[in-house]
Biopython code that builds the backbone (N, CA, C, O; Angstrom):
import numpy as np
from Bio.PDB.StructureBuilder import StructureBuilder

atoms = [
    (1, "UNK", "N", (216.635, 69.073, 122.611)),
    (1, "UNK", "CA", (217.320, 70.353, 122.639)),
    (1, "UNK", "C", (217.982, 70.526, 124.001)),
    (1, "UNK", "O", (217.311, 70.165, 124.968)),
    (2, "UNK", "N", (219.125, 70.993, 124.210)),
    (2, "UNK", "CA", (219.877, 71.363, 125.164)),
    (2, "UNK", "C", (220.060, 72.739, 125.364)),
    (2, "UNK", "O", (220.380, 73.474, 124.430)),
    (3, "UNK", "N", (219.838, 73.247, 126.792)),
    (3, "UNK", "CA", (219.759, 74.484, 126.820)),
    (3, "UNK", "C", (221.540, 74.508, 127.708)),
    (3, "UNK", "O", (222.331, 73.777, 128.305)),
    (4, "UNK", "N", (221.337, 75.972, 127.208)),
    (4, "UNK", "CA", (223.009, 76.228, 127.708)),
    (4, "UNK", "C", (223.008, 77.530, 128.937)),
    (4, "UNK", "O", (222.931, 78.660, 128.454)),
    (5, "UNK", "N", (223.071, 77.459, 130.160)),
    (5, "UNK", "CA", (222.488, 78.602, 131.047)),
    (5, "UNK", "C", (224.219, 78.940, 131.751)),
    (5, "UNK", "O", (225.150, 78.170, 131.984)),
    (6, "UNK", "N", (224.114, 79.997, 131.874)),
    (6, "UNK", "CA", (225.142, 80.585, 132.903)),
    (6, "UNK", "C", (224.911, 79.442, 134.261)),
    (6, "UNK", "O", (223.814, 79.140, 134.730)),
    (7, "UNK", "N", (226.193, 78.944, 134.703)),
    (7, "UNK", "CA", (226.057, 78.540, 135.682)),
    (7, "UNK", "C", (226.376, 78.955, 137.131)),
    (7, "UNK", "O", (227.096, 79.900, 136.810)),
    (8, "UNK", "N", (226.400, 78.983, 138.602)),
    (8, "UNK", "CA", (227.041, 79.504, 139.155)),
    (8, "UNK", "C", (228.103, 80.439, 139.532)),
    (8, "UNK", "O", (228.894, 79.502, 139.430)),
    (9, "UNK", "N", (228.647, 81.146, 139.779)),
    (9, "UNK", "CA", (230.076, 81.489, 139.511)),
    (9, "UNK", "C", (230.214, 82.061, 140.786)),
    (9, "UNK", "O", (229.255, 82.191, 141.547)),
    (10, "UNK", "N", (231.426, 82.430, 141.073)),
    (10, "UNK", "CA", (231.858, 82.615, 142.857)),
    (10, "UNK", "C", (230.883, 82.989, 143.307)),
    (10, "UNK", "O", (229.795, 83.327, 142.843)),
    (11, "UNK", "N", (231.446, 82.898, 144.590)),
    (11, "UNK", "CA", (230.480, 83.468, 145.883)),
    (11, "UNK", "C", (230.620, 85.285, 145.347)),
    (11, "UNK", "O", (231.564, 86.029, 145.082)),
    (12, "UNK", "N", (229.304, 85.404, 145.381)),
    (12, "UNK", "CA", (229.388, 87.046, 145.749)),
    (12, "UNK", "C", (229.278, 87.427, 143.818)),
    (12, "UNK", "O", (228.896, 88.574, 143.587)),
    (13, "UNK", "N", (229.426, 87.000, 143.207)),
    (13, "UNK", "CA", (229.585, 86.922, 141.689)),
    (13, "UNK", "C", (228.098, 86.566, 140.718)),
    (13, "UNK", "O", (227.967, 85.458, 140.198)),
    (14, "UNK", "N", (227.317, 87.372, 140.609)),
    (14, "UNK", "CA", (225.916, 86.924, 139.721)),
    (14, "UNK", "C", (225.651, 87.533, 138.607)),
    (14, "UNK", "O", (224.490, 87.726, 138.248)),
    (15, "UNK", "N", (226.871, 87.979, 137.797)),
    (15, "UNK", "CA", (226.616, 88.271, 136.297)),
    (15, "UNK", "C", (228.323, 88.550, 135.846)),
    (15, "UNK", "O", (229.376, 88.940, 136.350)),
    (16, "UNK", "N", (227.846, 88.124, 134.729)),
    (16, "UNK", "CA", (229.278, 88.269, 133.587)),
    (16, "UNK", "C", (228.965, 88.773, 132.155)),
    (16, "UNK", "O", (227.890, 88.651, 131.569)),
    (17, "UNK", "N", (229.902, 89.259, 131.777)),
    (17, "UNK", "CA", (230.118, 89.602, 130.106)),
    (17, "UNK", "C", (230.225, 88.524, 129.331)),
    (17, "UNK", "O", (231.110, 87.675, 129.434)),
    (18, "UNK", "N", (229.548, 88.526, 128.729)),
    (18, "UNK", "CA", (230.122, 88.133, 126.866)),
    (18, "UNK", "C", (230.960, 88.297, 126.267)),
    (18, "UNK", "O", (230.788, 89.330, 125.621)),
    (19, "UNK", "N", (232.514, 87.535, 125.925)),
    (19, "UNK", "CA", (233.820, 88.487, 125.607)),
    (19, "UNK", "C", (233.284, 87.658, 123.917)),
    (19, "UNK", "O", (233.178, 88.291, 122.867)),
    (20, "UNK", "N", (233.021, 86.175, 124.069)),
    (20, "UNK", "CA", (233.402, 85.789, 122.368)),
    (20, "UNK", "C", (232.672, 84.993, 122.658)),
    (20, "UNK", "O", (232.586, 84.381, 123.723)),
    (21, "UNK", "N", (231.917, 84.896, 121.509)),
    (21, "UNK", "CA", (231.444, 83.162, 120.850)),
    (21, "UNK", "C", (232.280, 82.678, 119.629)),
    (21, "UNK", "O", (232.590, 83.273, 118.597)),
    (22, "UNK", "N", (232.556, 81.395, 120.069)),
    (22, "UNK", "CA", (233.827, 80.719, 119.370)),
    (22, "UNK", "C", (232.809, 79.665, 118.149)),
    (22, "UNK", "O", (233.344, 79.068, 117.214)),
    (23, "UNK", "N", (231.387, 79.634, 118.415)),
    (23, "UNK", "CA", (230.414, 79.001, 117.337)),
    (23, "UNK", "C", (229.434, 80.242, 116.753)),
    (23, "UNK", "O", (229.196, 81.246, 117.424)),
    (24, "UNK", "N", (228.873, 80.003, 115.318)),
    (24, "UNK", "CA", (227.505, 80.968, 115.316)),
    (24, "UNK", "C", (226.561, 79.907, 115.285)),
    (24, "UNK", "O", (226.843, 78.727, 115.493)),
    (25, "UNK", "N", (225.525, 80.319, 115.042)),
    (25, "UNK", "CA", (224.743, 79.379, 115.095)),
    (25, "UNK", "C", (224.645, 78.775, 113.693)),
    (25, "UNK", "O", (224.933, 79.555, 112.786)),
    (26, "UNK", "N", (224.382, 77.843, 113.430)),
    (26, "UNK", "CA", (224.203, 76.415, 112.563)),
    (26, "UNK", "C", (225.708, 76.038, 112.632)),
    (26, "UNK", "O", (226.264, 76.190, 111.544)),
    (27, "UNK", "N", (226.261, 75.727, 113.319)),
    (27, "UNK", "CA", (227.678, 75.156, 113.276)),
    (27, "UNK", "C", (227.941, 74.272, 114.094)),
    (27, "UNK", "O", (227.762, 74.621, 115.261)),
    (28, "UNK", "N", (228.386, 73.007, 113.906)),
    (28, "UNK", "CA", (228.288, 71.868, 114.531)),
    (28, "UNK", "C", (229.465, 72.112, 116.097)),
    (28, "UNK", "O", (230.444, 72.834, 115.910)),
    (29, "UNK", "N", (229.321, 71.647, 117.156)),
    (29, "UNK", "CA", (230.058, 71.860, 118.067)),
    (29, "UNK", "C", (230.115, 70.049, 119.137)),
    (29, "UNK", "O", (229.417, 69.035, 119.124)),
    (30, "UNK", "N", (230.912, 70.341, 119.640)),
    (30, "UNK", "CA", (231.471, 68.962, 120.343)),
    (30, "UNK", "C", (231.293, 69.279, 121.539)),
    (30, "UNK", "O", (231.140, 70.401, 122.023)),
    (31, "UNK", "N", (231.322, 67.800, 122.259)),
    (31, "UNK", "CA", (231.014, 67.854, 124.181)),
    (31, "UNK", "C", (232.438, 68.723, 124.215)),
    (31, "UNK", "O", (233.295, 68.588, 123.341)),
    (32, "UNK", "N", (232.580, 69.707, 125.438)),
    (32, "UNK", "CA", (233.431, 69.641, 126.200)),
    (32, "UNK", "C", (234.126, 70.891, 125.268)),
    (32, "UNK", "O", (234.933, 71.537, 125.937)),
    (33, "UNK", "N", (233.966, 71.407, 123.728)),
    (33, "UNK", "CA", (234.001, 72.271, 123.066)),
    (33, "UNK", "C", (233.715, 73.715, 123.691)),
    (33, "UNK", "O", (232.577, 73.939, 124.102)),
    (34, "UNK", "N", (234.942, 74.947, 123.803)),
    (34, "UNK", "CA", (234.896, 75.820, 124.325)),
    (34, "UNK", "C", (233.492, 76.659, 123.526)),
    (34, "UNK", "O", (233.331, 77.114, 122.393)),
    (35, "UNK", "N", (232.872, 76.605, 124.407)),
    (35, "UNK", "CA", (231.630, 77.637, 123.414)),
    (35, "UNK", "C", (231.628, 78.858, 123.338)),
    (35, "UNK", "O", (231.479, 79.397, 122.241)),
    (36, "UNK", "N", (231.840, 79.789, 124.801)),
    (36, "UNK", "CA", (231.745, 81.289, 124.553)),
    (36, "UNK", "C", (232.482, 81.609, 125.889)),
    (36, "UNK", "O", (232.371, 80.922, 126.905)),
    (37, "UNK", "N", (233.102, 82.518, 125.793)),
    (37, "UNK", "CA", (234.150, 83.649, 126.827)),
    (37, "UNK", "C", (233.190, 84.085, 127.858)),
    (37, "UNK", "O", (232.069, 84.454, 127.510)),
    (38, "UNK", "N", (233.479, 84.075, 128.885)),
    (38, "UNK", "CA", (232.736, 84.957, 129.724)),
    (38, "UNK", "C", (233.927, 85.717, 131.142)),
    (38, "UNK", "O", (234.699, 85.320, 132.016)),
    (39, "UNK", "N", (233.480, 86.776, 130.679)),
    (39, "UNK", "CA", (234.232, 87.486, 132.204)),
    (39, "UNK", "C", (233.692, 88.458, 133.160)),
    (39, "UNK", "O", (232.922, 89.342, 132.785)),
    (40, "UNK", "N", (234.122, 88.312, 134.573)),
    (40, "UNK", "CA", (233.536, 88.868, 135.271)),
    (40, "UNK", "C", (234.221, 90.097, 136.157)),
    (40, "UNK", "O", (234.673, 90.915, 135.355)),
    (41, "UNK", "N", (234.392, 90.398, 137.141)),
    (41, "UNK", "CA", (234.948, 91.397, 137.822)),
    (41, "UNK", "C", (236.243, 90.762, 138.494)),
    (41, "UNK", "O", (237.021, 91.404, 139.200)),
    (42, "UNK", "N", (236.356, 89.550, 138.211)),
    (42, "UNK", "CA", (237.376, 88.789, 138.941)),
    (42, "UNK", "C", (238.105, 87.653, 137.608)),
    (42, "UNK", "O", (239.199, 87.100, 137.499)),
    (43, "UNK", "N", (237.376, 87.672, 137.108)),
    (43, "UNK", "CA", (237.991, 86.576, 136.148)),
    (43, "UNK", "C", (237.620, 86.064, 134.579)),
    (43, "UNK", "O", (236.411, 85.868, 134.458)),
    (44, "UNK", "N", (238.355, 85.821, 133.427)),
    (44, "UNK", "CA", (237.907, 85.720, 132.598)),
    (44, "UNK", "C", (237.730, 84.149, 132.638)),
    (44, "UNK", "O", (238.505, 83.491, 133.332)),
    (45, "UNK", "N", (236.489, 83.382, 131.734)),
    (45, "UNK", "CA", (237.241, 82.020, 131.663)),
    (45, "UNK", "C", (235.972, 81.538, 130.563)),
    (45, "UNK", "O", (234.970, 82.124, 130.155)),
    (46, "UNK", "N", (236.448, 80.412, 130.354)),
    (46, "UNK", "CA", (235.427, 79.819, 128.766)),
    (46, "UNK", "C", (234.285, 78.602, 129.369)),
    (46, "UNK", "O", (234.485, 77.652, 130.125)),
    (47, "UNK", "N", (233.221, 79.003, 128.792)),
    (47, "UNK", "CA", (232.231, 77.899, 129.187)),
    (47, "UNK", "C", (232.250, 76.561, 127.991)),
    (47, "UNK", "O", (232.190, 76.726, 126.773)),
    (48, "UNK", "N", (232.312, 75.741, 128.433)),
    (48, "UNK", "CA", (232.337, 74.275, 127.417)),
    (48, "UNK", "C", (230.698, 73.934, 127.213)),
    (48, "UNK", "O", (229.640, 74.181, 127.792)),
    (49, "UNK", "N", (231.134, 73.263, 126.109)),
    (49, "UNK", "CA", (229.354, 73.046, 125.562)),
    (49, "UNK", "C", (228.896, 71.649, 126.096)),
    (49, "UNK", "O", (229.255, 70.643, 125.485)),
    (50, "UNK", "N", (228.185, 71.559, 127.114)),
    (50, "UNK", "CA", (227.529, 70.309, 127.596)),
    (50, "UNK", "C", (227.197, 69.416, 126.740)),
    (50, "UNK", "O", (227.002, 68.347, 127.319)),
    (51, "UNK", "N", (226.972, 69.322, 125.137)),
    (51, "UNK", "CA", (226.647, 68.568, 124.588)),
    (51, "UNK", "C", (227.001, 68.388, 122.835)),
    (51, "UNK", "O", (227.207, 69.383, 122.141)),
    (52, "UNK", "N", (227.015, 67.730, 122.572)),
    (52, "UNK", "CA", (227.515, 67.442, 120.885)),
    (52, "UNK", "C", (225.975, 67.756, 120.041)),
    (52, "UNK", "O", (224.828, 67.358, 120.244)),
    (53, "UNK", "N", (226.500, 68.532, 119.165)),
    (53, "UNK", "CA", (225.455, 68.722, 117.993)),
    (53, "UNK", "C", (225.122, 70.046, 117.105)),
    (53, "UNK", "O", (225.579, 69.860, 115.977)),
    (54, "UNK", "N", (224.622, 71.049, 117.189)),
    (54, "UNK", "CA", (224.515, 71.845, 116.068)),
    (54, "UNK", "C", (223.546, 73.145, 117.428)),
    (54, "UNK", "O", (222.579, 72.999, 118.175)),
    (55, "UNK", "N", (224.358, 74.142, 117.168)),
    (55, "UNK", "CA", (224.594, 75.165, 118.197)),
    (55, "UNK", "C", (223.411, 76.062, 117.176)),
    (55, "UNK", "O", (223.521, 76.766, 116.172)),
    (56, "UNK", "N", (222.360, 75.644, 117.964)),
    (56, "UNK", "CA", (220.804, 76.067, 117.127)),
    (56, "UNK", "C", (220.596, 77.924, 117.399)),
    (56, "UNK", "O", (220.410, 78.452, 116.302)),
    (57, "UNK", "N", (220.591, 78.557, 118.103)),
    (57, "UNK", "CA", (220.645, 79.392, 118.742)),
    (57, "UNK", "C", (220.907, 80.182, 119.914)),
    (57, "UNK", "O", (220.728, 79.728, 121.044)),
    (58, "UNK", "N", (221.340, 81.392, 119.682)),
    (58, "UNK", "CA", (222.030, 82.383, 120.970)),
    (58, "UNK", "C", (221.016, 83.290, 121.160)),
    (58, "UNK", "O", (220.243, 83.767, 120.330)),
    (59, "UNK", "N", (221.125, 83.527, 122.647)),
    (59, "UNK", "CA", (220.387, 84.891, 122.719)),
    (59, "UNK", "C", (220.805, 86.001, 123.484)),
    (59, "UNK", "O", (220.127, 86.862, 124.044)),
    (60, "UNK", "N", (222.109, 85.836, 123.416)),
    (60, "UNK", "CA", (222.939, 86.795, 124.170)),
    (60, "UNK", "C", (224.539, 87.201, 122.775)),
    (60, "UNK", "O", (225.116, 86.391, 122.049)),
    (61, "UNK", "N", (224.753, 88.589, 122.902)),
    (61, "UNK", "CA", (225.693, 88.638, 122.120)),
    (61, "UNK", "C", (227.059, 89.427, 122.271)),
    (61, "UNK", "O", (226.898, 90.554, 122.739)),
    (62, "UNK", "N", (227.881, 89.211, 122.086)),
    (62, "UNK", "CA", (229.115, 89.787, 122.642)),
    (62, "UNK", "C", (229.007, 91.051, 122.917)),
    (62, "UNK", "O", (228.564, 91.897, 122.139)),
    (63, "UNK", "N", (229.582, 91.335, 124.540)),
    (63, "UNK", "CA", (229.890, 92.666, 125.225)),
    (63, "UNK", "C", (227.788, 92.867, 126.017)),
    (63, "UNK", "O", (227.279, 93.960, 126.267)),
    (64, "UNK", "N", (227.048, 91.449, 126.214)),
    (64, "UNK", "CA", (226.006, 92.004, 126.378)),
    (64, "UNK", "C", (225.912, 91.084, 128.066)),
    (64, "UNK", "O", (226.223, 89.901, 128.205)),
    (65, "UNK", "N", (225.475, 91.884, 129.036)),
    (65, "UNK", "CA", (225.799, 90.785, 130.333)),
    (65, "UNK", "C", (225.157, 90.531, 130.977)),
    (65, "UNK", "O", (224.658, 91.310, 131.790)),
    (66, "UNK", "N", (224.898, 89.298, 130.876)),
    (66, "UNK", "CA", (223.870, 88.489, 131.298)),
    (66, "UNK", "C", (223.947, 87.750, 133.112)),
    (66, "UNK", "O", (225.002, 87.902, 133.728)),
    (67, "UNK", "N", (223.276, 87.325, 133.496)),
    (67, "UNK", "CA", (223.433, 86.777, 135.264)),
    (67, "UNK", "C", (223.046, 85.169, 135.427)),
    (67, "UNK", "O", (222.448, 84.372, 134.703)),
    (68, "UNK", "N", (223.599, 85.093, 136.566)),
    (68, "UNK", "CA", (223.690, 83.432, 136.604)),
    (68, "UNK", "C", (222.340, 82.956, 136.515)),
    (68, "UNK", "O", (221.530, 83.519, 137.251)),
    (69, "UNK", "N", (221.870, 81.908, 135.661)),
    (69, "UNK", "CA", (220.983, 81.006, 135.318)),
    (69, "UNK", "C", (220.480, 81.456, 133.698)),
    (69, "UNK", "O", (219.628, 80.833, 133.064)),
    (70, "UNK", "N", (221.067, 82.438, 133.297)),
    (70, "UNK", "CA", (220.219, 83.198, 132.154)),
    (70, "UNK", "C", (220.272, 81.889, 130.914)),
    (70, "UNK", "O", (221.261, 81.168, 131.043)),
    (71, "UNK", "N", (219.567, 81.610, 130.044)),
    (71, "UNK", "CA", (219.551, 80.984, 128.609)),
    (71, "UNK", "C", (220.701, 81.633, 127.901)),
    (71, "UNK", "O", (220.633, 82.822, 127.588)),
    (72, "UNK", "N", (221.866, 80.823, 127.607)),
    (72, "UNK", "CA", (222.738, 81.738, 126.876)),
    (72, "UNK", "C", (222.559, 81.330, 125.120)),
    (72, "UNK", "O", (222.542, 82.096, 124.157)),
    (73, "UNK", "N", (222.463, 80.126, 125.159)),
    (73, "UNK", "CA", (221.945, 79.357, 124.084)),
    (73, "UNK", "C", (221.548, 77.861, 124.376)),
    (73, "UNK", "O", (221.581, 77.085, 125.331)),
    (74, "UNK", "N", (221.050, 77.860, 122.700)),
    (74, "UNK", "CA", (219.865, 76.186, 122.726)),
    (74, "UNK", "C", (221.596, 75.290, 121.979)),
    (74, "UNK", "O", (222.576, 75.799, 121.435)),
    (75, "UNK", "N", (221.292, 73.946, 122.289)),
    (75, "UNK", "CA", (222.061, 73.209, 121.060)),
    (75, "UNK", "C", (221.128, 71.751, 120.731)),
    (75, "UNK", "O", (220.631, 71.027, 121.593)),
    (76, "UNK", "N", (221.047, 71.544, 119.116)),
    (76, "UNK", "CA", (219.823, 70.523, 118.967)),
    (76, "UNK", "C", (221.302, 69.116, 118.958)),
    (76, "UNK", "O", (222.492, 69.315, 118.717)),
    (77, "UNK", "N", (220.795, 68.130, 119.220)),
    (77, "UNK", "CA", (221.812, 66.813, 119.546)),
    (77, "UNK", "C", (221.574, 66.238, 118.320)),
    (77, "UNK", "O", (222.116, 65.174, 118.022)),
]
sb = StructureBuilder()
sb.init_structure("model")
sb.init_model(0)
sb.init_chain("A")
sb.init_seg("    ")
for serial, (resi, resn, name, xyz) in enumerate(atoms, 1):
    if name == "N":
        sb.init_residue(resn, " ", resi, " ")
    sb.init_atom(name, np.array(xyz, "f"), 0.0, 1.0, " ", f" {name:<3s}", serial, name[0])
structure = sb.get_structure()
């Protein structure tokens, strides 16, 4: 299982919104596959899915805002 976490984001920057998830869960997704929107006070931009396989679960859901390192979702390979 692959976990999917908020990663870093600017200096001075430790939480973002949820604009879209572009998978739900049981839906197959690809490396490098835009997974979900995120924007912050400075910028909108799309997180890619680290890994190929079937986008098992979310635990965050649009318009809900989460901070850097949070579990955004699992994906099983």
């Amino acid at each position: 299982m692959i976990k999917v976490n908020l990663p870093e984001l600017s200096e001075g920057v430790s939480k973002a919104t949820i604009t879209y998830w572009y998978f739900q869960p049981g839906e197959k997704v690809n490396e490098k596959d835009d997974l979900v929107e995120l924007a912050t006070d400075k910028a909108t931009f799309n997180l890619p899915s680290p890994a190929a396989g079937t986008l098992s679960e979310v635990f965050f859901h649009e318009g809900d805002t989460v901070n850097v390192g949070d579990l955004l979702a699992t994906i099983e390979e």
